[in-house]
C-alpha positions in Angstrom: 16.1 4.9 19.2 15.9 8.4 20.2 15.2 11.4 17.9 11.9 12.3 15.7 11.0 11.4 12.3 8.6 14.1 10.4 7.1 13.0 7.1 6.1 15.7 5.0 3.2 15.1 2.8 0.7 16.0 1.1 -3.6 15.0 1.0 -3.3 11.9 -1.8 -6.3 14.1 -3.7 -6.9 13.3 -7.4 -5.4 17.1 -9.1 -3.1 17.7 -6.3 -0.8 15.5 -6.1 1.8 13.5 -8.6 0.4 15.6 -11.3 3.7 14.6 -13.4 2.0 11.4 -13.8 -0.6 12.9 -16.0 -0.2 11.7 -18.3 0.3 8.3 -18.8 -1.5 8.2 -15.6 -5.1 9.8 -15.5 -5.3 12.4 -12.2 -7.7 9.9 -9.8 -4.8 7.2 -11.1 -1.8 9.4 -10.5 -3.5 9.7 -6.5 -4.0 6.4 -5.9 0.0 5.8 -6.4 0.3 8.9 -4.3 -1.8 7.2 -1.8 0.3 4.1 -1.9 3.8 5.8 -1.8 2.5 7.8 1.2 1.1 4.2 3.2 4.0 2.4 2.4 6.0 5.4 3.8 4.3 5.3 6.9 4.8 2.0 7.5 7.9 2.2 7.5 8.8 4.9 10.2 5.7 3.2 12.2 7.8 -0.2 12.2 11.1 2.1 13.3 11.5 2.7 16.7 12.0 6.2 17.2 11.3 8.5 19.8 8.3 10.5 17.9 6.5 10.3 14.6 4.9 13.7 12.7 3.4 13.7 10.4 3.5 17.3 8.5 0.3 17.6 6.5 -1.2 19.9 3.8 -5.0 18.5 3.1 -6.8 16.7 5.5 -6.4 12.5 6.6 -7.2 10.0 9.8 -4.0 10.7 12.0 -2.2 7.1 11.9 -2.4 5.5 15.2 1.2 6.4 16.9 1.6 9.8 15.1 0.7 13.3 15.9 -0.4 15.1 13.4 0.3 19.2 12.1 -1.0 21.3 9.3 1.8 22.4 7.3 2.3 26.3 7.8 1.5 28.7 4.7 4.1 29.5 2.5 7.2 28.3 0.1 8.0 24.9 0.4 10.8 26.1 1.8 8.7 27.5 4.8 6.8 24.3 5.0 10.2 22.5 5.5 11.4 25.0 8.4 7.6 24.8 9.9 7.7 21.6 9.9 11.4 20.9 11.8 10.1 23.5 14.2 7.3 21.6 15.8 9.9 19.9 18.1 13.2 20.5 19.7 14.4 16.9 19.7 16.8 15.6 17.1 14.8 15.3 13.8 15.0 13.5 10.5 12.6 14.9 7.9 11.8 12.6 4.6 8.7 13.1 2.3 6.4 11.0 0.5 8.0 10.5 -3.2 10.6 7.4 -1.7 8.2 4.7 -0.9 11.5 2.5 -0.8 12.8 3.8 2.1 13.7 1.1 4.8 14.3 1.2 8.0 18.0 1.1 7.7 17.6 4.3 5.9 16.2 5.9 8.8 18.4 4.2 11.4 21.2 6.1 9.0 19.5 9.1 9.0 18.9 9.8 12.5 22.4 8.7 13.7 23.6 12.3 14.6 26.2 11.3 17.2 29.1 12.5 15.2 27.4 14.5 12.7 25.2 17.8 13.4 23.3 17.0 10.1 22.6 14.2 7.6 21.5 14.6 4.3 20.1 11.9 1.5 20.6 13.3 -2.2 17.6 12.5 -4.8 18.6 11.6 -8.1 16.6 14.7 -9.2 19.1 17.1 -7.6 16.8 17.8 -5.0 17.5 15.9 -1.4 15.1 13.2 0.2 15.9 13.8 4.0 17.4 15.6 6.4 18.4 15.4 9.5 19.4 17.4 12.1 20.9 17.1 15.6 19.4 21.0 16.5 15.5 21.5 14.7 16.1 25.5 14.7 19.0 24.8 12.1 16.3 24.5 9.5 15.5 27.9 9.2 18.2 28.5 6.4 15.7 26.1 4.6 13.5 29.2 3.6 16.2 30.9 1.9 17.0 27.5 -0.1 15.3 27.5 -3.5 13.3 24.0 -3.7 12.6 22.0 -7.0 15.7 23.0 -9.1 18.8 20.3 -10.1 20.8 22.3 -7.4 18.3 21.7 -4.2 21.0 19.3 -2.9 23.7 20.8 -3.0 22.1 24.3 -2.4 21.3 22.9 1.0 24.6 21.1 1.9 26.3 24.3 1.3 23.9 26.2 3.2 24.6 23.8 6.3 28.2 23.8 6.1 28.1 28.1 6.0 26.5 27.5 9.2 29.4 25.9 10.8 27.8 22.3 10.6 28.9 19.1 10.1 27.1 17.2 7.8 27.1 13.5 7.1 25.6 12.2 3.2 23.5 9.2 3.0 22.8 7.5 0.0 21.5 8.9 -3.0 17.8 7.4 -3.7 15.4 8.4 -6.8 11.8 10.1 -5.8 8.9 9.3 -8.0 7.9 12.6 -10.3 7.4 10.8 -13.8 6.0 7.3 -14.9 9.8 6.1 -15.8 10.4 7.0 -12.2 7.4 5.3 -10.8 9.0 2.0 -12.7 12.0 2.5 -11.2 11.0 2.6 -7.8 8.9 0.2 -7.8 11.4 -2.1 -8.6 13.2 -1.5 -5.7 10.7 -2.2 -3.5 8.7 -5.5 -2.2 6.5 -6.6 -5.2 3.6 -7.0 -2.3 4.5 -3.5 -1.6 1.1 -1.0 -2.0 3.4 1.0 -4.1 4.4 -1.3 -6.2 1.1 -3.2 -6.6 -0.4 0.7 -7.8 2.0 1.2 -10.4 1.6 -2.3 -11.6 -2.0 -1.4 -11.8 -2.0 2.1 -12.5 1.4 3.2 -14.5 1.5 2.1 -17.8 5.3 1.0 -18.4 7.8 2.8 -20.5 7.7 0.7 -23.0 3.6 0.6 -23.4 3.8 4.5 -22.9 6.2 4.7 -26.7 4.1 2.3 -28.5 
């Protein structure tokens, strides 16, 4: 399949990353499921044939053998997101790091832009979990989007459709912020899965976390 996948992510460093984990979760814990949500992730677009793999990140890792590699530009997350689109002029599906359960099917979904200028995957959250988008440059309204509120989503579907696009929704998944999340996920992934092995190992569960 034709067309670019970008995963945007983020150094798995204890402190830095899932720190809505903490607790249950102590911060070297709460990386460790980062790190496994992240592997998992990358597995899965390396097992997708697509035309090229980025991988947009802030810290420092071994590129993955496939991928290229770019530091994610200064700036909003917003900014990040547009940077990031903009390192290629091909059709582009951007996901992140937080939906380790993503299959290839997903992606196969995502980056079917025949009929659609743009396709976009609400989170549970209210925020969105990919993108994609027939022209890269369309992005740009991304910086003008505010990120992490209940009304990401729909922010941006509205901010697509202003610019005259066409945009097709894919299936709503949940992204891992909290332990109930990390449950929850897990779940719905392969219990071999590294994900699901670190929360196993790593997450208390719910119902440990109220006693």
């Amino acid at each position: 399949m034709s067309g670019r996948v970008i995963v945007l992510a983020k150094a798995p460093v204890p402190g830095r990353v899932k720190t809505r984990l903490c607790p249950p979760c102590t911060p070297q814990q709460a990386a460790l499921v980062a790190a496994a949500a992240l592997a998992d992730t990358l597995a899965t677009v390396s097992a997708t044939a697509v035309g090229r793999r980025v991988l947009a990140l802030d810290g420092e890792l071994p590129e993955p053998p496939g991928w290229q590699t770019i530091a994610q530009p200064p700036g909003t997350l917003g900014d990040r997101l547009a940077g990031a689109f903009a390192s290629g002029v091909a059709p582009s599906v951007l996901v992140g790091m937080d939906t380790p359960q993503l299959t290839q099917a997903h992606l196969h979904d995502a980056l079917d832009l025949d009929e659609a200028d743009a396709t976009l995957g609400l989170a549970e959250d209210g925020g969105w979990w990919a993108l994609g988008l027939r022209d890269p440059a369309r992005a740009e309204v991304l910086r003008a989007i505010p990120t992490s509120t209940p009304d990401t989503g729909a922010d941006t579907r509205a901010a697509l459709v202003r610019l005259g696009l066409t945009v097709r929704m894919l299936p709503v998944l949940r992204d891992v912020d909290t332990a109930a999340d990390a449950h929850a996920v897990a779940a719905q992934c392969r219990p071999d899965s590294r994900f699901a092995v670190a929360v196993r190992r790593h997450v208390p569960a719910p119902a440990a976390m109220a006693r």
